[in-house]
C-alpha positions as CSV (number, residue, x, y, z in Angstrom):
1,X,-1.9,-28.0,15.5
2,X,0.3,-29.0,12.7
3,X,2.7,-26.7,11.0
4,X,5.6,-26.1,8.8
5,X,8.4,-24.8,11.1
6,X,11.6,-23.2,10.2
7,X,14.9,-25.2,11.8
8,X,18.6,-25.5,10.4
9,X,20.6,-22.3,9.7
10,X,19.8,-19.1,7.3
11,X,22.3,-20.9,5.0
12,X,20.7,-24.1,5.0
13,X,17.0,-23.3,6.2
14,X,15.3,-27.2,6.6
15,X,11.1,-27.4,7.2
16,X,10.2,-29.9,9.3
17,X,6.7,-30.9,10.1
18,X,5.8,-30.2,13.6
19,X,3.0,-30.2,16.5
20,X,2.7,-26.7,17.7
21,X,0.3,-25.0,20.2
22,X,-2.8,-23.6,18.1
23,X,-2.8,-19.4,18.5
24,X,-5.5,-17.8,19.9
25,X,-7.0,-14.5,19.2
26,X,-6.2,-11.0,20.9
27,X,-8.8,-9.0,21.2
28,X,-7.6,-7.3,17.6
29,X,-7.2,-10.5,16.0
30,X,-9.0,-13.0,14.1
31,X,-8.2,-16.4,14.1
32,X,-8.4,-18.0,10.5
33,X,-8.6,-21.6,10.2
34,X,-6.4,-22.0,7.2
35,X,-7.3,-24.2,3.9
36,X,-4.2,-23.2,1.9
37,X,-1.1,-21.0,2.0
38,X,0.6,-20.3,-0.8
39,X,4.6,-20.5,-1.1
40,X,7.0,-17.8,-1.9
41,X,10.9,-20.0,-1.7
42,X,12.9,-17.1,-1.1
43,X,11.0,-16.3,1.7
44,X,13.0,-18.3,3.9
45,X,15.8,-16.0,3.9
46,X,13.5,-12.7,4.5
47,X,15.2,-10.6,7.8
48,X,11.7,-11.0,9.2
49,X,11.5,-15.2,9.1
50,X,14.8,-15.5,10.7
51,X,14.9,-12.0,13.0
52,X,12.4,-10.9,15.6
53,X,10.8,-7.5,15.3
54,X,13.3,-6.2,17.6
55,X,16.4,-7.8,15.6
56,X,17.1,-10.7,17.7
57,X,17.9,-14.6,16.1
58,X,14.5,-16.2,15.6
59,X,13.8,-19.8,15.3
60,X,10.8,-22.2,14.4
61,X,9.0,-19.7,12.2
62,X,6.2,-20.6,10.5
63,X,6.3,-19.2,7.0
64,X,3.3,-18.5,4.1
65,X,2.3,-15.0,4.9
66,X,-0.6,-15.4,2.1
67,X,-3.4,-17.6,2.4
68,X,-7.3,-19.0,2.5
69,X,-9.3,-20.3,4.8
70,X,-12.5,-19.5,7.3
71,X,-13.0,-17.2,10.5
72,X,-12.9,-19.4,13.1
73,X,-13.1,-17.1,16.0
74,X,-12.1,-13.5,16.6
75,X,-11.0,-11.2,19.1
76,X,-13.7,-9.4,21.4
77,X,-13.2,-6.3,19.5
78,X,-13.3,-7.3,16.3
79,X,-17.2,-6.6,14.6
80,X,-16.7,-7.0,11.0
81,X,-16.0,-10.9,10.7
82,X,-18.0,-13.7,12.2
83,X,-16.8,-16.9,12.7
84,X,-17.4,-19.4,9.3
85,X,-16.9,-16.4,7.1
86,X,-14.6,-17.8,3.7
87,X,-11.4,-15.1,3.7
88,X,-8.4,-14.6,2.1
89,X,-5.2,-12.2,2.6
90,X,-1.7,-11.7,4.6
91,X,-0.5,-11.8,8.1
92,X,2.3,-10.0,9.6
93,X,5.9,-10.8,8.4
94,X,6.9,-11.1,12.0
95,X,4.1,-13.5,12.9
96,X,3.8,-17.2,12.4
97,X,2.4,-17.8,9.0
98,X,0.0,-20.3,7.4
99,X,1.8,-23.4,6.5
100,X,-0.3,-24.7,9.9
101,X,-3.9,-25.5,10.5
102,X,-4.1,-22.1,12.1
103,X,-2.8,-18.6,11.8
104,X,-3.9,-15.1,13.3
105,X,-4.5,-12.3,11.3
106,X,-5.6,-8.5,11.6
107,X,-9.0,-7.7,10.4
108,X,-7.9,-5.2,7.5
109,X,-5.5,-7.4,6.3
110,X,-8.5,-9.6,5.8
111,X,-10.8,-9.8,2.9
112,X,-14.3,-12.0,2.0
113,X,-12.6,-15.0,-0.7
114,X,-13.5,-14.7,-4.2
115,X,-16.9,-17.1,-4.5
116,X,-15.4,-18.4,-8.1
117,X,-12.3,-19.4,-7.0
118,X,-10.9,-22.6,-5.0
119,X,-9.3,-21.8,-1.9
120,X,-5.5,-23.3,-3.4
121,X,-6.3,-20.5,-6.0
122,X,-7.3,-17.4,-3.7
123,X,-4.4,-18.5,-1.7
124,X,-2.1,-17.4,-5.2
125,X,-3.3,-13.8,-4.9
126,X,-2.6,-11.7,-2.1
127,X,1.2,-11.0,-1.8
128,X,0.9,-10.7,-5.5
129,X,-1.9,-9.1,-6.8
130,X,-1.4,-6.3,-4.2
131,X,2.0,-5.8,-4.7
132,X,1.0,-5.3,-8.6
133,X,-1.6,-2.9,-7.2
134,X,0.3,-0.7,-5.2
135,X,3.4,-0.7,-7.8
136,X,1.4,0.4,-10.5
137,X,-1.4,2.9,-9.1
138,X,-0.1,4.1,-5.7
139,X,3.5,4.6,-6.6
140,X,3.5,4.8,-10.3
141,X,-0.1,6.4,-11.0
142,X,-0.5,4.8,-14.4
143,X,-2.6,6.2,-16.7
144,X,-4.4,5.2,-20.1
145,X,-2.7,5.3,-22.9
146,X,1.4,5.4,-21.2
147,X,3.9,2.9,-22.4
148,X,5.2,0.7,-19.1
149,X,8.0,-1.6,-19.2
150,X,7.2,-4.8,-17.2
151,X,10.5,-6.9,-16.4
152,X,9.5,-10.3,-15.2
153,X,6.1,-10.6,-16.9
154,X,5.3,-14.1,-16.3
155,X,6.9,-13.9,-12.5
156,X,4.1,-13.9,-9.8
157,X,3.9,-10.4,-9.5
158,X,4.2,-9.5,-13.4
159,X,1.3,-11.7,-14.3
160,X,-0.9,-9.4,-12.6
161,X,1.1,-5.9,-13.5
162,X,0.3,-6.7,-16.5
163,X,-2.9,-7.9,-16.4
164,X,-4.0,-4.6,-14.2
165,X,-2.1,-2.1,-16.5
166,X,-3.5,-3.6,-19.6
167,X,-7.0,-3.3,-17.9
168,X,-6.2,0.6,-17.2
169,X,-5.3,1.4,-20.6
170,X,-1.7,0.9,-21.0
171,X,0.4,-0.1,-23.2
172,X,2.2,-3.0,-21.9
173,X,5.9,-3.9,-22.7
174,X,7.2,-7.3,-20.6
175,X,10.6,-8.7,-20.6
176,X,9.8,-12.7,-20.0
177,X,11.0,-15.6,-21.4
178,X,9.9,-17.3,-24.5
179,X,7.8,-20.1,-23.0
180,X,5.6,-17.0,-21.4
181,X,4.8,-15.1,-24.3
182,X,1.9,-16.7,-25.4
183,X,0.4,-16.3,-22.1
184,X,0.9,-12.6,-21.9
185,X,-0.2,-11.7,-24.5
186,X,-3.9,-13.5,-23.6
187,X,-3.4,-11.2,-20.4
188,X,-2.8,-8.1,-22.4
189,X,0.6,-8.0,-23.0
190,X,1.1,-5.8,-26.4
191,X,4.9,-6.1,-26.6
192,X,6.8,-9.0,-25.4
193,X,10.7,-9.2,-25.3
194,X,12.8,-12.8,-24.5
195,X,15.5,-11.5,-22.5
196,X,17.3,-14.3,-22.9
197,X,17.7,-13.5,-26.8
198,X,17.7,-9.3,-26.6
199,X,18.3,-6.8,-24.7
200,X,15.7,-4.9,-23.9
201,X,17.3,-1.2,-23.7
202,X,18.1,-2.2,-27.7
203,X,14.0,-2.4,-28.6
204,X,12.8,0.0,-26.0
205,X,12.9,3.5,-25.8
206,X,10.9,6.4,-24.4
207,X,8.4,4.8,-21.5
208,X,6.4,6.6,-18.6
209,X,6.6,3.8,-16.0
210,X,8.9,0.9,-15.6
211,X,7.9,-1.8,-12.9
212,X,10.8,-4.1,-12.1
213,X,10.7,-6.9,-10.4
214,X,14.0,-8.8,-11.0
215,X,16.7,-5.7,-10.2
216,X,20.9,-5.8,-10.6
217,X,21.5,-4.8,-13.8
218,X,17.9,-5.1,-15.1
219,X,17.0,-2.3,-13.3
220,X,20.2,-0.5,-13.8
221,X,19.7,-0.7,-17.4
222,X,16.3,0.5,-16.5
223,X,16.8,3.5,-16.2
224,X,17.7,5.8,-19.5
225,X,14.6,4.4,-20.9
226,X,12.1,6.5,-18.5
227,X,10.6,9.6,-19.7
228,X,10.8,10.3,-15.9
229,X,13.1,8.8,-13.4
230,X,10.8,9.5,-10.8
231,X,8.2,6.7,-12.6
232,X,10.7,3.5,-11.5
233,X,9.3,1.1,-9.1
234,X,10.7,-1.9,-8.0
235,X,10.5,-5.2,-5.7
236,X,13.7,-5.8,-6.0
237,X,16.3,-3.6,-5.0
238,X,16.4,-4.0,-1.1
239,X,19.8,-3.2,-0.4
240,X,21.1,-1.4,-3.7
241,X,23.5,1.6,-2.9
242,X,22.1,3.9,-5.4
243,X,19.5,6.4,-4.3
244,X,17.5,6.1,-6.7
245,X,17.0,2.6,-6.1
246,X,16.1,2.8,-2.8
247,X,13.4,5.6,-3.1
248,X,12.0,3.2,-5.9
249,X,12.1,0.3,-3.6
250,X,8.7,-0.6,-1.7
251,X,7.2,-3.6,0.2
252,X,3.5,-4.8,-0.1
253,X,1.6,-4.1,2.6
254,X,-2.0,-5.7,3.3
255,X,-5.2,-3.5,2.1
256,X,-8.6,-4.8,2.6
257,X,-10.4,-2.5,0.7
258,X,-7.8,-3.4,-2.5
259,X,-8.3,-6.9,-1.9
260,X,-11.4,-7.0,-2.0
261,X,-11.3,-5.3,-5.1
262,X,-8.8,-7.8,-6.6
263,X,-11.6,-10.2,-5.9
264,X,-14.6,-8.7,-7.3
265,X,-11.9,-8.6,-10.2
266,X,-11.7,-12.0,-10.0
267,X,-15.2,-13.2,-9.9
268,X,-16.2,-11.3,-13.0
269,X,-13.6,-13.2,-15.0
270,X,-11.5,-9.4,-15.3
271,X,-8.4,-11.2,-13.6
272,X,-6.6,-14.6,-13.9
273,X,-4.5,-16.3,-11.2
274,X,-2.0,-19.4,-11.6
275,X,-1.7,-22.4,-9.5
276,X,1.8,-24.3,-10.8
277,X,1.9,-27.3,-8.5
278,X,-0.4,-28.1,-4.7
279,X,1.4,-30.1,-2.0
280,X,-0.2,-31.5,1.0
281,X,0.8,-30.2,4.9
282,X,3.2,-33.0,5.0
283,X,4.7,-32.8,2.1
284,X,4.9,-28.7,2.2
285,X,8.7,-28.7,2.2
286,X,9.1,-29.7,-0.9
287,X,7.0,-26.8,-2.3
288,X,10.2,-24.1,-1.4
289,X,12.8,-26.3,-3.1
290,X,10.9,-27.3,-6.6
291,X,12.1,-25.8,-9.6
292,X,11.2,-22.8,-10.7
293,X,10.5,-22.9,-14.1
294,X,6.8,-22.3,-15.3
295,X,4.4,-20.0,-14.2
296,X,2.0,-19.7,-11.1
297,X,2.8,-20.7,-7.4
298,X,3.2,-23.4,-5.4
299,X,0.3,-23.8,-3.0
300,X,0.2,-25.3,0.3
301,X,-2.9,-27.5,0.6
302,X,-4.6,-27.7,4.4
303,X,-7.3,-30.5,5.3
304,X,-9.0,-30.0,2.1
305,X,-10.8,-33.0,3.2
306,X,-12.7,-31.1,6.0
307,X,-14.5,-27.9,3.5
308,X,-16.7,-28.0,0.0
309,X,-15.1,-27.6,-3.0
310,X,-15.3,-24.5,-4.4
311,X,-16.8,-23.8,-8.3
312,X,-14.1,-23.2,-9.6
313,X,-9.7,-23.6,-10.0
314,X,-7.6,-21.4,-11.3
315,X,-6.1,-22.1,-14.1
């Protein structure tokens, strides 16, 4: 098969297009033949892209750990896909991911695609939408009617913290540039703050949750505001010294019954997810240097010329 491999040094990661064996399916697994991945850049840093599981160098990794595509076969023990089933979801960090044709993926990490949505759009929401989940309801428990400070509202992950908070009740703060603010507000947002022209900490006082997702300072400054310093989460203090950091630190990790919640979300219209540019296979590289600016992800398109278009794109 053809994929996206990882080659050059952690300091200078290059993505070559290569030919790969295909994977086949343990008998856990499902193998998911893949339509589009969707790109995170600073992925190729991660410990996990350029480390084994058991901390040795690793090399040639595939990366896009979120993706679309159908079952195309699965491993003797697996009952609750069938082959030619439309999915969505993650694969392990550890694990080749889906800038290929194929990738292999664990059942519960799995769920059925959203009918409305193009498979370059599905690809957007995994990694995203989940990690908006579990920040704001597993960690945080939001509730209706609490004030939560959102710092990088129109990054991947704030679009749909505040989208999901607004939907519980909240009462949405975001820190976001300018250029956002129009945006955020159609998704909910009832107080928006350009960080680049105030400080937040000098308009904001007194809120039950913060959910951070650009850390240093922002977070640091974070932190007089709460009611309760317990209510913190964030995405982006791996490695901060502080304790408090690091209790509020968490990683995503795949839920198929959340995802497919995400996407009944989705097909009712209740959610919106952002496509900012779609690069072919061969051109994939490209999708981790762009620049940054603007809203959405970049999205790794897979032989789109082989499936039916779906209803509908994200917009």
């Amino acid at each position: 098969m053809k994929a996206l491999r990882l080659n050059g040094t952690p300091a200078a990661p290059i993505l070559r297009l290569e030919e790969i064996p295909a994977p086949s399916p343990g008998d856990n697994e499902v193998l998911i033949r893949l339509f589009a991945a969707a790109v995170t850049p600073t992925e190729l840093g991660w410990y996990p892209t350029t480390h084994t599981r058991d901390g040795a160098p690793r090399t040639g990794a595939v990366p896009g750990h979120e993706f679309s595509g159908i079952v195309e076969a699965t491993g003797r023990n697996v009952a609750a896909l069938v082959a030619g089933t439309p999915v969505f979801g993650m694969n392990d960090w550890f694990a080749d991911g889906a800038s290929a044709e194929y990738c292999l993926a664990l059942p519960d990490h799995l769920a059925h695609k959203p009918a409305s949505l193009s498979h370059e759009a599905a690809a957007t929401v995994p990694i995203s939408a989940l990690t908006a989940w579990q920040g704001l309801f597993d960690r945080a428990h939001v509730q209706r009617g609490e004030r939560i400070l959102i710092h990088g509202g129109g990054g991947a992950v704030g679009l749909f913290a505040v989208q999901l908070a607004h939907r519980a009740g909240a009462h949405v703060i975001a820190t976001a540039s300018a250029p956002s603010h129009t945006l955020l507000r159609e998704l909910g947002a009832d107080e928006l703050i350009d960080y680049h022209a105030t400080g937040f900490e000098d308009v904001v006082s007194s809120v039950d949750v913060v959910f951070d997702t650009v850390g240093g300072e922002t977070l640091s400054r974070s932190w007089p505001l709460l009611l309760n310093s317990d209510r913190l989460v964030t995405i982006a203090s791996e490695g901060e010294r502080d304790p408090r950091a690091q209790r509020a630190f968490f990683i995503v990790e795949p839920h198929r019954a959340q995802l497919e919640q995400v996407a009944a979300l989705l097909d009712r219209g209740e959610l919106r997810t952002f496509i900012k540019n779609v690069y072919t296979l061969e051109n994939g590289a490209e999708a981790y240097t762009a620049p940054s600016a603007g809203y959405g992800k970049n999205v790794v398109s897979i032989c789109p010329e082989d499936r039916n278009s779906s209803p509908k794109e994200a917009e």
